[in-house]
C-alpha positions in Angstrom: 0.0 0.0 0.0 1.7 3.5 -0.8 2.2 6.3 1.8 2.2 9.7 1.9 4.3 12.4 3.5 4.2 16.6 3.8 6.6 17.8 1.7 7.9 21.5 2.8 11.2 22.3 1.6 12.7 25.3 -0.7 10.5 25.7 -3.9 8.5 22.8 -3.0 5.2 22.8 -0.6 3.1 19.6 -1.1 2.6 15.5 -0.5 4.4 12.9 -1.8 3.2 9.5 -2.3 5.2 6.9 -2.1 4.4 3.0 -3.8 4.3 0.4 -1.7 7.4 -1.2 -3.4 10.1 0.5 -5.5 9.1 3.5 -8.2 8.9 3.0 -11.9 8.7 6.9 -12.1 8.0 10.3 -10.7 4.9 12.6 -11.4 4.9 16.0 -10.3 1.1 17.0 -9.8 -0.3 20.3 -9.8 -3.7 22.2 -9.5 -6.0 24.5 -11.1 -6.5 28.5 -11.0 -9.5 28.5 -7.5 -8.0 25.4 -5.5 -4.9 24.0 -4.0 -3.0 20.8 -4.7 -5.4 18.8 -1.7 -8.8 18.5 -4.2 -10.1 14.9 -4.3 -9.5 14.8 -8.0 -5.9 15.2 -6.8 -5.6 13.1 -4.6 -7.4 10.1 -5.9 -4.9 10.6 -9.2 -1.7 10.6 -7.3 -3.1 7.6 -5.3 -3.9 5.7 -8.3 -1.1 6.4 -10.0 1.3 5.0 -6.6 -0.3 2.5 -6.4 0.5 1.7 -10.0 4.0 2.0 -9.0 4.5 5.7 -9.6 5.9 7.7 -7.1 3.8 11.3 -7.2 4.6 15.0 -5.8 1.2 16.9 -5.2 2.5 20.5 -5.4 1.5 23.8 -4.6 2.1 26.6 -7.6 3.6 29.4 -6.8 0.8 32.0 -6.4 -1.1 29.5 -3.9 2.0 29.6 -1.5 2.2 33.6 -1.5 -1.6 33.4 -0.1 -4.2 30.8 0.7 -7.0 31.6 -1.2 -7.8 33.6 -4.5 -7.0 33.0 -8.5 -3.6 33.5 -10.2 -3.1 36.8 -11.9 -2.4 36.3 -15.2 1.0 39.2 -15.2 2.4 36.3 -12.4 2.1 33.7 -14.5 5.6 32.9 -15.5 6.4 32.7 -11.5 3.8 30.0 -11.5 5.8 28.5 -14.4 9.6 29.6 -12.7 8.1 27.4 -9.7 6.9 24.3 -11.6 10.6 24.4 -13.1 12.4 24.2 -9.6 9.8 21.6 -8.6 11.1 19.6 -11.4 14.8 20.3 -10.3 14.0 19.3 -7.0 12.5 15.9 -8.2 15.5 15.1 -10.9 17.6 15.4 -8.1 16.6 12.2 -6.4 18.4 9.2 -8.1 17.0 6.6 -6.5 13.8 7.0 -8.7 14.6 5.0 -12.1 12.5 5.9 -15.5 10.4 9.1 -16.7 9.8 12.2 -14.7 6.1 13.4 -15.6 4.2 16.6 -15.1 1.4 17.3 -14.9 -1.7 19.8 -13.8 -5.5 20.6 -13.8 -6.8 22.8 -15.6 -4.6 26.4 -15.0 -1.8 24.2 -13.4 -1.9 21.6 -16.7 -1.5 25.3 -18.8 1.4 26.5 -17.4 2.5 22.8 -17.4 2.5 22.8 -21.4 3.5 26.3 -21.7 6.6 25.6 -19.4 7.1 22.1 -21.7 7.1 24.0 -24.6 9.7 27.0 -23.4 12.1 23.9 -22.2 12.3 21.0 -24.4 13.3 17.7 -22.7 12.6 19.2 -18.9 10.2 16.2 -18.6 9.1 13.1 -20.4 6.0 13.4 -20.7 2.3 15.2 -19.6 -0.6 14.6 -18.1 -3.3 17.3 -18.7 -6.5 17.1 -16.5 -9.6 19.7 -18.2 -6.9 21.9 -20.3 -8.7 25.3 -20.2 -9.0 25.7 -24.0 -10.3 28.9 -23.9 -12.5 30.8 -21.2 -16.2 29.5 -20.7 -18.1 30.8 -23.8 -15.6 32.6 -25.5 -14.4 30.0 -27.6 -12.6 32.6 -29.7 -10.2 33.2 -27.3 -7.6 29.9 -27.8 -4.8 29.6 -25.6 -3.1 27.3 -28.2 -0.2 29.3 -29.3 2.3 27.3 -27.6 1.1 24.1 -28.9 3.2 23.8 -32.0 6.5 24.1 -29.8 5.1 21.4 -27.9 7.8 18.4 -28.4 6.3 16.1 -25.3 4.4 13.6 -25.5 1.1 14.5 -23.7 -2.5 12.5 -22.4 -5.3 14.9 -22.0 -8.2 13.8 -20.2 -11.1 15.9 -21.0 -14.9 15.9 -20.1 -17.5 15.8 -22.7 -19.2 19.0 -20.5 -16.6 20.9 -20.0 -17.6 24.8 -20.6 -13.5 25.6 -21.4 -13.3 23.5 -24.8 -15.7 21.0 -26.8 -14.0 17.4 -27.5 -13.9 18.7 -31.1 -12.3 21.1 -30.2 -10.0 19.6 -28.3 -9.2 17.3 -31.0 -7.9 20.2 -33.3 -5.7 21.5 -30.3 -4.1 18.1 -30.2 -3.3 17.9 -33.9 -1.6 21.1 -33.4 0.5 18.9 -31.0 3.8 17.5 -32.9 4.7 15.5 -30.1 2.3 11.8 -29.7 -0.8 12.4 -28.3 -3.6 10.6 -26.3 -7.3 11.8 -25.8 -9.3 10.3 -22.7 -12.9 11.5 -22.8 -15.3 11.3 -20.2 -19.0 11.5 -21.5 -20.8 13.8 -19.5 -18.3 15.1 -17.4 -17.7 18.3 -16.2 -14.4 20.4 -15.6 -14.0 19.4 -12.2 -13.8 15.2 -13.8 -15.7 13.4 -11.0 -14.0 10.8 -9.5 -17.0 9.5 -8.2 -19.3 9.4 -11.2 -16.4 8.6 -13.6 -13.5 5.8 -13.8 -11.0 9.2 -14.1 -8.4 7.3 -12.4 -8.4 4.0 -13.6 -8.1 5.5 -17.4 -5.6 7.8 -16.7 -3.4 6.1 -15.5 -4.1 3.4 -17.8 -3.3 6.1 -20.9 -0.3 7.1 -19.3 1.1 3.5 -18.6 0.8 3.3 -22.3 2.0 6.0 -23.7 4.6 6.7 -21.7 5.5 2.8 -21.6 5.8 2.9 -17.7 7.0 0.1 -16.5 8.3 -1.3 -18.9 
């Protein structure tokens, strides 16, 4: 059975879970733009993928350590991104953990994920995207896609058929901006906040990632 710990030192501030036996790989895990890195969706990702063998860092972005409660600013957003990239220092410098280092973030935290992917080619081997925020609810004209095509990572995206920040269709022609391999896990009916309790979110992430990313193997 895997374990978890507080984790509170230098750029990192979160929970690590441990697997019960040794790790196939790391994932750093972040969260989206009105919580913190404790949600249940959170929680019951990073347990399912420890106890898949992954070892997994639940972390707190930058903006949600200067201050408990409140969104991101969007002129701060590269100090969300500065922090995701120390996080992933912090984790790359713990060789006892063999194979791929993943990132990965809902919905504002999965953003700045990419966008930091993108900027630094090879920081990580791969992405796990939880509701990407395609665009603000009904304003589908505003894409935040730009970065895509710099996006050399090979990235699962787990999207909900009702979510108000991007149609699967949608979706689909973000990932085929994507030159990197892609996977798409839909959920129908579900909602940006991807129920764990009305939707095998888990099970079919981790099972996409396994894949993809060959964990394991």
């Amino acid at each position: 059975m895997s374990t978890v710990e507080t984790v509170d030192e230098g750029a990192v501030h979160g929970f690590l879970h441990r697997p019960a036996s040794a790790p196939i790989a790391t994932l750093a895990l972040t969260h989206g733009a009105g919580s913190n890195c404790d949600t249940v969706l959170l929680r019951a990702v990073a347990d399912g993928f420890a106890e898949a063998g992954v070892q997994v860092l639940r972390f707190e972005l930058a903006f949600r350590v200067r201050r408990a409660s409140g969104p991101p600013h969007p002129s701060r957003a590269a100090e969300d991104r500065a922090g995701i990239a120390e996080v992933i220092a912090a984790v790359r410098k713990d060789d006892s953990v063999p194979g791929p280092v993943l990132l990965g973030g809902h919905s504002y935290g999965g953003r700045q994920a990419s966008m930091l992917a993108s900027e630094n080619p090879g920081l990580v081997d791969g992405l796990v995207l939880l509701s990407y925020p395609l665009h603000p609810p009904k304003k589908p004209e505003k894409l935040r896609t730009e970065h895509l095509p710099d996006l050399n990572t090979p990235t699962v995206v787990v999207h909900g058929s009702k979510d108000e920040f991007a149609t699967t269709e949608e979706m689909r022609a973000a990932l085929d901006l994507i030159p990197a391999v892609t996977a798409l896990v839909e959920f129908e009916g579900a909602r940006h906040d991807l129920s764990v309790v009305k939707f095998p979110v888990v099970e079919q992430t981790v099972a996409a990632a396994t894949e993809l990313f060959t964990l394991g193997r």
